[in-house]
C-alpha positions, -999 to 999 in steps of 0.1 A, spaced: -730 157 -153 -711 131 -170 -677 116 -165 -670 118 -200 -652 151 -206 -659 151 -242 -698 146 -237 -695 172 -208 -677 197 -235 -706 187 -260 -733 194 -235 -718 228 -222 -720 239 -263 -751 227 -268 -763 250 -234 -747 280 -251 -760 276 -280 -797 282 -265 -804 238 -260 -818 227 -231 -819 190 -208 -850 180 -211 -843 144 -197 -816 129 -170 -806 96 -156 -792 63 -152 -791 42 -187 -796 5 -192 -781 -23 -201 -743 -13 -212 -755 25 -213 -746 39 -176 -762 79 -177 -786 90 -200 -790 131 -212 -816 141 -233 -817 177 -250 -847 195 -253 -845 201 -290 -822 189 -318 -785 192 -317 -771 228 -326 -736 224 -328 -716 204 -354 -717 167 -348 -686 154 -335 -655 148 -358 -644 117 -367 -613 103 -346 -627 126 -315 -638 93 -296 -675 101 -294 -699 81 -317 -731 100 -335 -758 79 -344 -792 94 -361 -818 73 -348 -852 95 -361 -871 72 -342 -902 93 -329 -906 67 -297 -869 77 -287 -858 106 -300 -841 122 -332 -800 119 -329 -774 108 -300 -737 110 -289 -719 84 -273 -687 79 -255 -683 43 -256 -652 47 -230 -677 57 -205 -708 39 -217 -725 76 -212 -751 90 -241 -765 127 -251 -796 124 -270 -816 151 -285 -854 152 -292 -868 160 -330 
């Protein structure tokens, strides 16, 4: 789904864990691809150093946290 491995190893997790993709698609502006989870994140955020960057947004109009691999300009959101 992305070409980030590290988002595609985040995703896969969140899956297992019982998460699902609500959302899919192209970004804009910078952001190329675009995932959004169904719920909020259930695994640990990423670590520091791991070369993905967790933001917490809790913007109701968007959604509640995201994940980005700023290599690959690729984002995984997750709803509230």
């Amino acid at each position: 789904m992305f070409e980030s491995s590290r988002l595609n190893e985040l995703l896969a997790a969140e899956l297992a864990a019982g998460n699902s993709v609500a959302e899919e698609g192209p970004g804009w502006d910078a952001l190329v691809r675009l995932v959004i989870l169904g719920g909020p994140f259930r695994t640990p955020r990423p670590a520091e150093g791991s070369g993905l960057e967790f933001r917490e947004v809790r913007d109701p109009h968007y959604w509640l946290a995201e994940v980005e691999d700023p290599a690959t300009r690729e984002m995984l959101a997750c709803r509230f």
